[in-house]
SEFI-825508 format. One record per residue (C-alpha): chain; x, y negated, z; residue in one letter. Coordinates in nm, 2 decimals. Example, Ala and Ser with C-alpha at 12.3 -4.5 7.8 and 13.67 -1.06 7.14 Angstrom:
// residues 2
(site 'A',(1.23,0.45,0.78),'A'),
(site 'A',(1.37,0.11,0.71),'S'),
// end
This chain:
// residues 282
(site 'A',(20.52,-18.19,23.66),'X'),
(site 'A',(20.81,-18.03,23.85),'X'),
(site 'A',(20.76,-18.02,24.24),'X'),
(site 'A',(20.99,-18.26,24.42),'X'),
(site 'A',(21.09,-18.22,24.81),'X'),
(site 'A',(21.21,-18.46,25.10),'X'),
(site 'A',(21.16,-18.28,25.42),'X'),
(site 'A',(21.22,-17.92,25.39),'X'),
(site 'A',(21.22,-17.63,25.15),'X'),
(site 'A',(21.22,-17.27,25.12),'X'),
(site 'A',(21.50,-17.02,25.02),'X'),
(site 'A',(21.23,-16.87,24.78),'X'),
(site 'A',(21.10,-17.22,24.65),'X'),
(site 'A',(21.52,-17.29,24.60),'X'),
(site 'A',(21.52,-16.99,24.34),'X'),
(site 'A',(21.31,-17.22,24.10),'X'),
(site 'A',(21.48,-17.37,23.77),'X'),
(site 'A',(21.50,-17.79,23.88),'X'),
(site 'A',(21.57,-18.04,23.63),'X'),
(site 'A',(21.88,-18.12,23.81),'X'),
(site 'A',(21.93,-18.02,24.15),'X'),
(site 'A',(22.26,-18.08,24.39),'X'),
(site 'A',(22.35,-17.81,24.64),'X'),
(site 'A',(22.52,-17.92,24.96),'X'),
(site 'A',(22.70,-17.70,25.21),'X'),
(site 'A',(22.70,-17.85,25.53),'X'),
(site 'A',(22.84,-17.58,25.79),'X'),
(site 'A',(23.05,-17.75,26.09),'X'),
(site 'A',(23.16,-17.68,26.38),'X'),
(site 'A',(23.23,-17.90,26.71),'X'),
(site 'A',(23.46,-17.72,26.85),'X'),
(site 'A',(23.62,-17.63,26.56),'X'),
(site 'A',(23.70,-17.88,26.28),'X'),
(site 'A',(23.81,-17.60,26.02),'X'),
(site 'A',(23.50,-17.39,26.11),'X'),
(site 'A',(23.30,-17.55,25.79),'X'),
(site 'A',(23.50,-17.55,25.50),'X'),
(site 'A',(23.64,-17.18,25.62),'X'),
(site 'A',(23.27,-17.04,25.63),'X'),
(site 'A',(23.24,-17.21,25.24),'X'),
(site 'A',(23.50,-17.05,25.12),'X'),
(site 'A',(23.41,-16.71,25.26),'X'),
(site 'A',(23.05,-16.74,25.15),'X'),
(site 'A',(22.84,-17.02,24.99),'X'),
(site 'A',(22.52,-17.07,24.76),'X'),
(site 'A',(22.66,-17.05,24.41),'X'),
(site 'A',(22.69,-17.40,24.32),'X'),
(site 'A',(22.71,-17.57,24.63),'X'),
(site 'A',(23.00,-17.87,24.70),'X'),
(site 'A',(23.09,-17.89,25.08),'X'),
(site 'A',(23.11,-18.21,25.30),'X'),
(site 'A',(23.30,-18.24,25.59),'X'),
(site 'A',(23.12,-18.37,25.92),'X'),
(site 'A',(23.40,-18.54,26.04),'X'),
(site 'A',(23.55,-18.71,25.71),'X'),
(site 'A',(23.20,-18.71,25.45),'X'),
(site 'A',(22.98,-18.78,25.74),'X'),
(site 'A',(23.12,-19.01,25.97),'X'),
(site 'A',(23.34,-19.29,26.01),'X'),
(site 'A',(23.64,-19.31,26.20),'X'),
(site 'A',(23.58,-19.19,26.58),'X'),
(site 'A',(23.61,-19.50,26.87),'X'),
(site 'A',(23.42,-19.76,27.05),'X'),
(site 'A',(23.15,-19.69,26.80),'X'),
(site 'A',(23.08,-19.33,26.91),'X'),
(site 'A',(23.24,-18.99,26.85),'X'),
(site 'A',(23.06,-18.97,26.44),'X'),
(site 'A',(22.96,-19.32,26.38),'X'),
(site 'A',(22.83,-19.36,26.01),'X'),
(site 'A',(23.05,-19.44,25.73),'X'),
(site 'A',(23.06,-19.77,25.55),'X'),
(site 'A',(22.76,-19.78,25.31),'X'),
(site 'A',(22.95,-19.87,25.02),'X'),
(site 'A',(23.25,-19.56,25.11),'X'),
(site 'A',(22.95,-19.30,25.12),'X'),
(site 'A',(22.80,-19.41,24.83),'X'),
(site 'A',(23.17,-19.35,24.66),'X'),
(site 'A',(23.14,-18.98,24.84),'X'),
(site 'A',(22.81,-18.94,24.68),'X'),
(site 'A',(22.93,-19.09,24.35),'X'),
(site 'A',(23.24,-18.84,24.39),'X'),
(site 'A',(23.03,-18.53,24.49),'X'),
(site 'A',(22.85,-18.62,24.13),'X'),
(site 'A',(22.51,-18.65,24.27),'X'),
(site 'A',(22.29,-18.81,24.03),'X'),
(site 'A',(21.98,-19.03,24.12),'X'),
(site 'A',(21.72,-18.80,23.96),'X'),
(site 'A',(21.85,-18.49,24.12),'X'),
(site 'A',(21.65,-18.23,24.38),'X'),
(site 'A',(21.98,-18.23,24.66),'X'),
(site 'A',(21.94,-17.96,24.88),'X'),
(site 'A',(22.17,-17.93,25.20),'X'),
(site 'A',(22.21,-17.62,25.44),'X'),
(site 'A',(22.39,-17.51,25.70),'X'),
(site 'A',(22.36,-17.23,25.93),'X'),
(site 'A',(22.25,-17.35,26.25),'X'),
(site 'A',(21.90,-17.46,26.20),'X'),
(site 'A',(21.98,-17.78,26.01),'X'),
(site 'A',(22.15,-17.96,26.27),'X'),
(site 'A',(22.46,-18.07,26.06),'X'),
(site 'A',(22.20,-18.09,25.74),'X'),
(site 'A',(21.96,-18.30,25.88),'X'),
(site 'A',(22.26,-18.59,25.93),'X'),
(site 'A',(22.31,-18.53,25.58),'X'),
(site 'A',(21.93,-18.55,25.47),'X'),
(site 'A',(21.90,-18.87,25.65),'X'),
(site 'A',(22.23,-19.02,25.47),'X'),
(site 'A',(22.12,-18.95,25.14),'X'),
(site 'A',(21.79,-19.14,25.26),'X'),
(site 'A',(22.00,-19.41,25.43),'X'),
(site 'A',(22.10,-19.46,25.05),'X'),
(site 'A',(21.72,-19.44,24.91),'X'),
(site 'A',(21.74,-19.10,24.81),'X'),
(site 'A',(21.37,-18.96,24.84),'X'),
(site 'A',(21.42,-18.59,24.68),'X'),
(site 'A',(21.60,-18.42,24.98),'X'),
(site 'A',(21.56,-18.16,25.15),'X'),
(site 'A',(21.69,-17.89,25.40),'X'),
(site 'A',(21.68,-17.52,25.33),'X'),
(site 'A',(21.44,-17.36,25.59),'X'),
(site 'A',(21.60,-17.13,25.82),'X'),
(site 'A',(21.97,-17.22,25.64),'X'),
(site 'A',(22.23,-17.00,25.43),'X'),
(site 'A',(22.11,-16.71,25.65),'X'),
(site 'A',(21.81,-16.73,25.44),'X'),
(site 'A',(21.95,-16.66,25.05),'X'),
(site 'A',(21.94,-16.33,25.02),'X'),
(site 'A',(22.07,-16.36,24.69),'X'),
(site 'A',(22.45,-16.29,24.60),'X'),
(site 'A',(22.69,-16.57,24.75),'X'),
(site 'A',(22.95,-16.73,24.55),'X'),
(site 'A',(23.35,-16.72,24.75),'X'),
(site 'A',(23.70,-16.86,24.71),'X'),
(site 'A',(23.83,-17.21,24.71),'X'),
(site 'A',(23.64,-17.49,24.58),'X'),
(site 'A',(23.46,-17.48,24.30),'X'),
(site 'A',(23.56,-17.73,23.97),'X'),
(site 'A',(23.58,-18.09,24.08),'X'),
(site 'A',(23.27,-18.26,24.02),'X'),
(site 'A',(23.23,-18.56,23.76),'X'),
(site 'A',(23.20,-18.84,23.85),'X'),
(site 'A',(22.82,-18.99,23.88),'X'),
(site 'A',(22.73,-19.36,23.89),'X'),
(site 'A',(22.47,-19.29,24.14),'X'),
(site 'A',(22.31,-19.64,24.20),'X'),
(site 'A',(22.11,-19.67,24.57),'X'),
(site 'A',(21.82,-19.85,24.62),'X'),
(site 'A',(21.58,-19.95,24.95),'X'),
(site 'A',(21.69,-19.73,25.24),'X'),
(site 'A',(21.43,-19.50,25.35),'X'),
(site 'A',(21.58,-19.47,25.68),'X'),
(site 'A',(21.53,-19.71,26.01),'X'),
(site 'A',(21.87,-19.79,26.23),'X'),
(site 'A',(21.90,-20.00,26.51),'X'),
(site 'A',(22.28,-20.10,26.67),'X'),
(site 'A',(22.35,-20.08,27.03),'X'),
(site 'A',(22.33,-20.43,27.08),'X'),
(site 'A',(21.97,-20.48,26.96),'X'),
(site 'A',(21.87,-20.16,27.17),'X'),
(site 'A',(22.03,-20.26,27.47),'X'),
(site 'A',(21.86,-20.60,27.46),'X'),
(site 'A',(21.51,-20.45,27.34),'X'),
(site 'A',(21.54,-20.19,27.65),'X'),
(site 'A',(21.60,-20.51,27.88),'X'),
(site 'A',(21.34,-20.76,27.78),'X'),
(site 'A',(21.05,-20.48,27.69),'X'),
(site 'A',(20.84,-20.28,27.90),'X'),
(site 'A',(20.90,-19.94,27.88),'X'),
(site 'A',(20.52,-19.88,27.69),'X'),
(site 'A',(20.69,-20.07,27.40),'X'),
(site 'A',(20.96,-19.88,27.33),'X'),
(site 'A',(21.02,-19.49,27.39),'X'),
(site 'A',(21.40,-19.33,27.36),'X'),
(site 'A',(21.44,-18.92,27.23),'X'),
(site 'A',(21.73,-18.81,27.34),'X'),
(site 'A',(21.78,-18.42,27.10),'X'),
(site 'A',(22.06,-18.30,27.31),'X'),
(site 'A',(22.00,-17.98,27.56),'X'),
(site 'A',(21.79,-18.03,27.91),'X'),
(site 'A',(22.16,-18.00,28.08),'X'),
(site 'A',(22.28,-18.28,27.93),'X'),
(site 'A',(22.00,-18.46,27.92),'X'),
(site 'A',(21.98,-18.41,28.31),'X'),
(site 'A',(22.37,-18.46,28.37),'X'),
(site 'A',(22.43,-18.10,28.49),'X'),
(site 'A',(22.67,-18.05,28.23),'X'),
(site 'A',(22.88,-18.25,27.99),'X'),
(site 'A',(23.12,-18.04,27.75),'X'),
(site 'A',(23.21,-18.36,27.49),'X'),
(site 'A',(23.16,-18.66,27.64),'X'),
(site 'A',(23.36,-18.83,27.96),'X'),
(site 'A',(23.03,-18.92,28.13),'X'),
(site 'A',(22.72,-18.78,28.19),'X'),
(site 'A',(22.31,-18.83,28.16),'X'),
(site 'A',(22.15,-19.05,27.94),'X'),
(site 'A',(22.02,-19.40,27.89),'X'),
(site 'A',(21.75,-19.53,28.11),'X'),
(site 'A',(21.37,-19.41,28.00),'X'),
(site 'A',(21.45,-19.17,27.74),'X'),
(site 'A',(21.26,-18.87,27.69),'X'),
(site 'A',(21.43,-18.50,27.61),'X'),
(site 'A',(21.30,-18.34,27.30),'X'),
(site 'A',(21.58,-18.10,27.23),'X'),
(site 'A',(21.62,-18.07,26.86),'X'),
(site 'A',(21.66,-17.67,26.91),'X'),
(site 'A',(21.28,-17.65,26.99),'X'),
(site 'A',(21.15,-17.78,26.64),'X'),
(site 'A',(21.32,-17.43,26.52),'X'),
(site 'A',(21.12,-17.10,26.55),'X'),
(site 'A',(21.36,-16.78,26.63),'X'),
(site 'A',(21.45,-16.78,26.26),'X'),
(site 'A',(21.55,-17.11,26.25),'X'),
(site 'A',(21.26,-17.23,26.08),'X'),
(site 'A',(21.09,-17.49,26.11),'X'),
(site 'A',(20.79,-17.46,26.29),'X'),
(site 'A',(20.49,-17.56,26.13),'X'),
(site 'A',(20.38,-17.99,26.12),'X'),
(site 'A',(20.11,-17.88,26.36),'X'),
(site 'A',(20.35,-17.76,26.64),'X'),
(site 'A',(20.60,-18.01,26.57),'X'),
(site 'A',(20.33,-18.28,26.59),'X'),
(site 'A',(20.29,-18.19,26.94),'X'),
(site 'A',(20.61,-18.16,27.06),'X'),
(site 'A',(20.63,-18.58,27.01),'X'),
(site 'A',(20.23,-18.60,27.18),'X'),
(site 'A',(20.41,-18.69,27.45),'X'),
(site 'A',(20.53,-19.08,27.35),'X'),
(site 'A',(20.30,-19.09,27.06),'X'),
(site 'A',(20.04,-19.28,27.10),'X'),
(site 'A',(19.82,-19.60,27.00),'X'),
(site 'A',(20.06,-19.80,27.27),'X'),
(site 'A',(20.37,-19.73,27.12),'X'),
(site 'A',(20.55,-19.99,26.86),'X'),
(site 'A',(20.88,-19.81,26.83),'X'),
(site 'A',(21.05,-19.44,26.84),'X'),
(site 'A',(21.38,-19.41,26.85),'X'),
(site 'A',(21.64,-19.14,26.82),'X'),
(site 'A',(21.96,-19.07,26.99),'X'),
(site 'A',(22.16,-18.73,27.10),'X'),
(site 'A',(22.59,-18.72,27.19),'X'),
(site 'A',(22.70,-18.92,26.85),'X'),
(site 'A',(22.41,-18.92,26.60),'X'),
(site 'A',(22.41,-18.59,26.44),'X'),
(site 'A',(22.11,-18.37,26.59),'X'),
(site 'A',(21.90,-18.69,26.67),'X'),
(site 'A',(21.88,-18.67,26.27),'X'),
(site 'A',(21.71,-18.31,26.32),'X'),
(site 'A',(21.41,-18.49,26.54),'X'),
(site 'A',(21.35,-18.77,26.25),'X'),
(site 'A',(21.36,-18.48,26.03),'X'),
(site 'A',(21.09,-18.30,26.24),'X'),
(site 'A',(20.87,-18.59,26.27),'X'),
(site 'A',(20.87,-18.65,25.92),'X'),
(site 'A',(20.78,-18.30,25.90),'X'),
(site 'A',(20.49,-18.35,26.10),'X'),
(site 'A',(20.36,-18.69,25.87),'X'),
(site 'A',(20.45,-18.89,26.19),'X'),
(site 'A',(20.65,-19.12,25.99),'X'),
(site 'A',(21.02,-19.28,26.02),'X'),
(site 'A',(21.16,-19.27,26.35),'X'),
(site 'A',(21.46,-19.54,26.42),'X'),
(site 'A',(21.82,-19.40,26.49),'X'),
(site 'A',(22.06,-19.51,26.71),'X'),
(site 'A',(22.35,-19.38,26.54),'X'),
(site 'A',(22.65,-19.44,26.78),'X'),
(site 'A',(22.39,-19.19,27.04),'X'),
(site 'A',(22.55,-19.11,27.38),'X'),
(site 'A',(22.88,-19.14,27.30),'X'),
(site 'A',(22.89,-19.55,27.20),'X'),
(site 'A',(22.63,-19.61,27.50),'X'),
(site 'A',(22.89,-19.46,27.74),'X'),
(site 'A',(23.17,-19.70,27.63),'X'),
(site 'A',(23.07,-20.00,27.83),'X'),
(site 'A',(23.07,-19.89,28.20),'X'),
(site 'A',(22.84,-20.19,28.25),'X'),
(site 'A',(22.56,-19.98,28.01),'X'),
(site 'A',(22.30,-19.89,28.31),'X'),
(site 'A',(22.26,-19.45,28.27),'X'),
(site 'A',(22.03,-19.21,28.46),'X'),
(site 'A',(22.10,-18.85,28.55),'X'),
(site 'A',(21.91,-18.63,28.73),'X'),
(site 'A',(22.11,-18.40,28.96),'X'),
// end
């Protein structure tokens, strides 16, 4: 029986002949919204079919957050359109550790999708020849059909009320964004700074080895040691809009820790009510 992966695989195990395997190029850029679909038509795996952070992978910027997720039933259509079928192997890269990927990953899970995975270490791993020029040949059409989401979510309303009637033993926050952010120190994106009340920082940058690798379940266990414990009835994950927090669900599932919950609208939806209590640390 063929070998199936959900969490991570390698540019080497990639090489193998799949049944049926989807290649997704996920390169993006903040800063720069023409950054990912320039870099696949320079350079991608041959085969691969880009999606576009801003217009795949998110929904229309606002109230919600600066990438909130899509309508279920308008991603499934981008899935259906991309011609991924339900028995594929997908595999999604991008070139900065998986950051953009990982949102990705956990979309195609959000839909039931259990045979995903990131390419360790990204395109900078295939050593093999890279396929240029505009896009390839459109896809056909699949009638991809989802089933029970793998995923956890949790809206802002529900988390703001959990975080005001629990304790703070009950329920433990992982903010992925940089210690600078985290702190308040800086803010480059959004309007305000810090984060919400309680959370701890686990910046998704330290699950990658220099490579940007995973590291291995053992090290990535202990990065979450910290609010894991026999006490604790919920995890969940946030960063600036709900794109690296994806990275830390990734990690922990990595590290057989099991599904994390994500707060997709992150930072940037908590920030939108000035009446949302934040800490910073100055």
């Amino acid at each position: 029986m063929q070998k199936s992966y959900s969490t991570i695989i390698s540019a080497a195990d990639l090489e193998l002949k799949f049944d049926s395997v989807s290649l997704i190029d996920c390169r993006a850029d903040l800063a720069n919204d023409r950054y990912g679909f320039e870099a696949f038509k320079r350079g991608r795996i041959p085969g691969a079919r880009f999606v576009d952070l801003n217009r795949d992978l998110s929904g229309e910027p606002g109230v919600r957050g600066r990438h909130p997720l899509p309508d279920r039933n308008n991603w499934l259509e981008t899935v259906r359109n991309l011609g991924i079928k339900n028995n594929d192997q997908i595999v999604a890269y991008d070139d900065v550790g998986g950051m953009y990927a990982a949102r990705f990953w956990w979309m195609m899970r959000w839909l039931g999708h259990e045979n995903v995975a990131l390419l360790d270490g990204g395109i900078q791993q295939w050593e093999d020849k890279l396929e240029s020029g505009k896009n390839p040949a459109r896809a056909t059409k699949s009638y991809y059909s989802p089933s029970k989401m793998l995923t956890k979510l949790i809206e802002i309303n529900d988390l703001a009320e959990l975080l005001q009637n629990t304790s703070s033993k009950e329920i433990n926050l992982v903010d992925a964004r940089p210690r600078e952010r985290y702190s308040g120190l800086t803010e480059p994106i959004d309007k305000t700074a810090g984060h919400i009340p309680g959370a701890f920082c686990l910046p998704f940058q330290e699950n990658l080895d220099p490579n940007l690798r995973f590291k291995k379940a053992e090290k990535l266990r202990a990065r979450f040691e910290e609010i894991y414990g026999d006490r604790i009835l919920e995890v969940v994950c946030y960063c600036g809009s709900g794109v690296s927090a994806c990275h830390n669900i990734l990690a922990a599932n990595i590290a057989a820790l099991g599904e994390l919950t994500l707060f997709a609208g992150s930072w940037s939806e908590w920030i939108q009510d000035s009446s949302r209590p934040i800490e910073a640390n100055y």
